[in-house]
C-alpha positions, 0 to 999 in steps of 0.5 A: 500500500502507497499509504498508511491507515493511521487509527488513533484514539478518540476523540477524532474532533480537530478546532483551531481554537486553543488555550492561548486564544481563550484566555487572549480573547476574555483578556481582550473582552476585559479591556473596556473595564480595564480603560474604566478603572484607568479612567476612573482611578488613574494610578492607582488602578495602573499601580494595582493592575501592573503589579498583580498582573506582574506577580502572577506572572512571576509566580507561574514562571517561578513554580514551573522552572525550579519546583516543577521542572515543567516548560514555562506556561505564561505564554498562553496568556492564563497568568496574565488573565489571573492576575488581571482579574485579581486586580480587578477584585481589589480596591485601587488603593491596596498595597503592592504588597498586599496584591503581592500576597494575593498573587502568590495564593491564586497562582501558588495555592489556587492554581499550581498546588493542584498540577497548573491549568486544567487542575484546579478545583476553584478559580484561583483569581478568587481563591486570591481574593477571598484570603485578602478579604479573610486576611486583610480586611480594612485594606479590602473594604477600603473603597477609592471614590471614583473621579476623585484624587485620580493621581493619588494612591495611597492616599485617595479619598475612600468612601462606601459601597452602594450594597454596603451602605444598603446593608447598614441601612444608611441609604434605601433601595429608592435613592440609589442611582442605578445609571451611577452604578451601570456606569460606575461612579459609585465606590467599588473595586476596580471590576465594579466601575461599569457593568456597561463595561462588563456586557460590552465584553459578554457580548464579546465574548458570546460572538466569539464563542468563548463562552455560552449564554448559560451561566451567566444569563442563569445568574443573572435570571435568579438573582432577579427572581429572588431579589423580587421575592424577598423585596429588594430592587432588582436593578440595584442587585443586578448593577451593583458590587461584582455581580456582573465581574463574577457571573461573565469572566469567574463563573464561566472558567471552563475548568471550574464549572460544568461541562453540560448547559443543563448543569451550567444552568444549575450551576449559574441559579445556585451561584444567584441564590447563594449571591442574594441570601448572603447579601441579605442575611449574612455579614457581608454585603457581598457574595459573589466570591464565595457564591462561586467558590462554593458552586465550584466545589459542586462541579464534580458532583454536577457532572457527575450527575448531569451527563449530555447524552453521548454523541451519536446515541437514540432516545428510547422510545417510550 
């Protein structure tokens, strides 16, 4: 025979779509929140994003060349995304050091600890962030006003969040301006500036097929639903904290949540219903970190469970 049959294992799919173009394409979907919180927090947010961005990368880097003796994996742009999103996280007058610290939990502790990309059980951008909030907390509840003392750093003028002054009852539902908060002229992290900001990347993201509808639209639904069920202002839930951050770019990493839509949409209504019970009831008067991290605990049992039926198999007739 002039040529070889070659038979390898399945699957026997080929997409030009890679890990490398993935994460370029949700860094690329962050870059309007990015220009937002430059916009808005002017050093400050360059400060906070080149230095977390810059100790992931170095961490990564670091944990492959002498404790894993593995080639080098920032190239394809994930440590890059972890530390973006780390930023994104925090307030724009957090210490370097601090996000330092952070850095080193998401890429060292959230991510490299369970055998890099593709192992981890939780999103290590959250991971970082939820032990800042546990170890750091006035320096993480520390907010910058917007427009306010823009080339200041350390120094900026602070004030509260629209979901924390709710919580102590310094303002009601009614007085909160919900165009402020879709444009983000409301005290916040650097990812809360403007949830305008964040659909423009969803929808970014949905054209270039990153991600599906799924989970974020099921967050989003369920948190509405709740919301009007227990008497809160649905616009407020929705537009303000990290709802939009968490349900766009941190519910959907492909390696924390589910495999099938049925379990995405699972997944996505118990993120939005544990999001409003914290919000409502509990210490803090943000829940979304923990919402994830907790869902993400559940991935394995959801696919477990929840199955896509195999390619090629027949419904039984009934």
């Amino acid at each position: 025979m002039s040529q070889m049959l070659t038979i390898s294992a399945s699957p026997h799919l080929h997409t030009s779509r890679s890990v490398s173009k993935c994460m370029w394409h949700v860094i690329v979907a962050l870059l309007p929140a990015v220009a937002c919180s430059l916009y808005y927090f002017g050093l400050g947010a360059m400060v906070v994003i080149a230095s977390s961005i810059l100790g992931c990368v170095i961490v990564e880097y670091a944990i492959n060349r002498w404790m894993l003796r593995a080639p080098s994996t920032i190239g394809n742009g994930c440590a890059i995304l972890t530390g973006l999103l780390l930023a994104l996280n925090l307030p724009s007058n957090i210490p370097v050091w601090i996000v330092l610290i952070g850095s080193v939990v998401a890429i060292g502790i959230g991510k490299m600890s369970f055998g890099g990309l593709g192992c981890n059980i939780w999103n290590p951008a959250l991971v970082g962030r939820v032990f800042l909030l546990i170890s750091f907390p006035a320096q993480m509840t520390s907010w910058p006003v917007p427009l306010e003392n823009q080339w200041r750093y350390l120094d900026a003028t602070t004030g509260a969040t629209t979901l924390g002054m709710l919580k102590l009852g310094e303002i009601s539902p009614e007085s909160v301006d919900l165009w402020h908060s879709a444009m983000g002229l409301t005290a916040g992290s650097l990812g809360e500036v403007s949830a305008l900001a964040l659909l423009l990347g969803f929808a970014w993201l949905l054209v270039t097929r990153v991600i599906t509808w799924h989970i974020p639209v099921a967050i989003f639904a369920s948190v509405a639903l709740l919301a009007l069920a227990v008497g809160d202002n649905v616009g407020v839930q929705l537009l303000s904290g990290g709802l939009m951050l968490g349900a766009i770019f941190m519910a959907t990493d492909y390696v924390t949540s589910p495999m099938s839509r049925k379990g995405m949409i699972i997944y996505g209504v118990m993120i939005g219903a544990i999001t409003v019970v914290i919000r409502k009831w509990g210490a803090y008067p943000e829940g979304v970190s923990f919402a994830i991290l907790l869902m993400n605990s559940f991935v394995p049992l959801i696919d477990r469970y929840i199955k896509p039926r195999k390619f090629g198999e027949r419904r039984a007739r009934k």
